[in-house]
C-alpha positions, 0 to 999 in steps of 0.5 A: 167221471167215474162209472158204477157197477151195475147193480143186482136186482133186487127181489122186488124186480124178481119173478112174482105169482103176479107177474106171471099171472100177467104174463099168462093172461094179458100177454099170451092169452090176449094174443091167441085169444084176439085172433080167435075173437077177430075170426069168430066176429068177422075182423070186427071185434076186438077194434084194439090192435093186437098189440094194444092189451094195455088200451084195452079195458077190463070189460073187453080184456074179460071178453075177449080172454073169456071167449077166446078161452072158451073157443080153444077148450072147445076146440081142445075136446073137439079134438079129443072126442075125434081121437078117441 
């Protein structure tokens, strides 16, 4: 039985504009955003675990991305309007 080199990844396995585009919005969004969305409606939206992006469909991934999103950029000139 002989055993073969690992092979190099081939470009395709490589970092695309749509992996991280992936990245950005499924995984980091959803997971600050599903904390934003739990405190904002009381621990009742979104029922999918926070872990659970990928069970999610699209109308609640938009929702909760959207609101989420919203909320931190609100936060985020909220800030910048009390520094300055």
């Amino acid at each position: 039985m002989t055993t073969q080199a690992p092979k190099h990844p081939s470009p395709a396995h490589c970092w695309w504009p749509s992996d991280l585009l992936e990245l950005g919005i499924e995984i980091i969004l959803w997971q600050v955003d599903w904390c934003v969305c739990r405190t904002l409606t009381f621990n009742r939206y979104p029922g999918i675990p926070t872990n659970g992006q990928d069970r999610a469909s699209r109308l609640s991934l938009f929702l909760v991305c959207s609101i989420g999103f919203a909320a931190l950029v609100a936060l985020g000139i909220g800030l910048a309007l009390q520094s300055g």
